[in-house]
C-alpha positions, 0 to 999 in steps of 0.5 A: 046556080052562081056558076052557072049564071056567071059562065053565061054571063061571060059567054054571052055578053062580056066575050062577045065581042072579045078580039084576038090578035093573030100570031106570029106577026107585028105588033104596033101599040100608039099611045096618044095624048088626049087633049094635050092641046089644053094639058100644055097650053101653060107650059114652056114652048115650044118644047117642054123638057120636063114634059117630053122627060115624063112621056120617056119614062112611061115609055121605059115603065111600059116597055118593062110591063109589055111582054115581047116589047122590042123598042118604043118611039116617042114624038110630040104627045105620043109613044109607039111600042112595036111587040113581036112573039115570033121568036120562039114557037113557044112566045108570048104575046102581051095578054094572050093578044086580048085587044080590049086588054092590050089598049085599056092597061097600055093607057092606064099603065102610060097614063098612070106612070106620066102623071107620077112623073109629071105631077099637075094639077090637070089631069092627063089621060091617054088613049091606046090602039093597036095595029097589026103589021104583016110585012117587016118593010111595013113597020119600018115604013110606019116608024118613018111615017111617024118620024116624018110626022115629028119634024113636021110636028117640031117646025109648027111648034117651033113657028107657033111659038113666035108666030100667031095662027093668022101668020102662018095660015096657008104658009108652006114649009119653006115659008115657015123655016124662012120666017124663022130666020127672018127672027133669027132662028133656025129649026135645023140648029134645034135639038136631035129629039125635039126634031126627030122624037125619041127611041126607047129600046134595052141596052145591057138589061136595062130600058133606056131613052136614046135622045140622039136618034138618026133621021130614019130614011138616011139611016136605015141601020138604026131602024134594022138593028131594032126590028127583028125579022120573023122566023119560021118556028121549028117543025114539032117532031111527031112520034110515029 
């Protein structure tokens, strides 16, 4: 009877709504900080090294659980982990493409591993979703898009910082940057990461943090070099 009851258990209720992921396609997992507005609000600004350090190591402990994970992008609060399972006919992908299983252990895992770099008295959370991507142009244009949203996201912090709300309400980008310079500072001069985010990717076997990105739209080669192209598998031979 336990069998029995526990076999329509599952099939009833807890696969009901159980989503899979398609094969042979990209694969975008975003982890985002949850109220990170209130997490940060006492730390150094406008860019906090020890903060964006521990997002960097969640990203690399991550990297290092995802199976088919080939690189991971990191900005502000959040990472982006592009997965692929093409490469082989027979490849993995990350918990069978289970969606419920993907987002809730990326989250716990990312959240886990930053609050134990980072230890505070505040709690941090996560959340995670996952996207599909069909066309390889896509993603790139996806880690363009985030990258975009960085530099926007580094000259608000960066104005935010000597600035109030009222200041720079309704002010346009070009306006931001020359009141930076009317105090002396200038945004282009900040560092590589803290304008452009951060990439994760493996060099020799080993996880590692690239703080020197390029700008991605000048640079295509760096993005090109990271995400793989898709390959039909093999015809199986059939035995006649």
């Amino acid at each position: 009877m336990k069998d029995d009851l526990g076999r329509r258990m599952k099939r009833d209720y807890e696969d009901a709504l159980r989503l899979s992921l398609p094969r042979r396609s990209y694969v975008v997992i975003r982890i985002d900080g949850r109220a990170f507005h209130s997490f940060t609000s006492d730390l150094e600004r406008p860019y906090c090294r020890a903060l964006a350090d521990a997002l960097d190591q969640a990203a690399v402990y991550l990297c290092s659980e995802m199976i088919g994970c080939r690189f991971a992008y990191g900005q502000s609060d959040e990472y982006s982990f592009l997965l692929t399972d093409f490469e082989k006919p027979d490849a993995p992908l990350w918990f069978d493409g289970n969606v419920q299983k993907i987002v809730s252990v990326s989250a716990s895992l990312f959240t886990a591993a930053f609050q134990r770099t980072f230890p505070s008295t505040k709690i941090a959370g996560f959340d995670s979703r996952v996207m599909v991507i069909s066309q390889r142009s896509e993603v790139e244009n996806y880690f363009l898009w985030r990258q975009l949203d960085a530099s926007a996201n580094s000259l608000n912090m960066l104005a935010s910082a000597h600035y109030s709300h009222a200041e720079l309400l309704h002010q346009s980008t070009a306006r931001k940057h020359e009141m930076l310079h009317e105090k002396g500072l200038n945004w282009a001069k900040q560092s590589a990461d803290f304008k452009r985010g951060r990439v994760v990717r493996k060099l020799e076997r080993a996880w590692q943090v690239d703080l020197e990105i390029p700008i991605f739209n000048r640079d295509r080669s760096y993005l090109d070099a990271l995400i793989p192209s898709p390959e039909l598998p093999s015809p199986i031979a059939l035995s006649s």
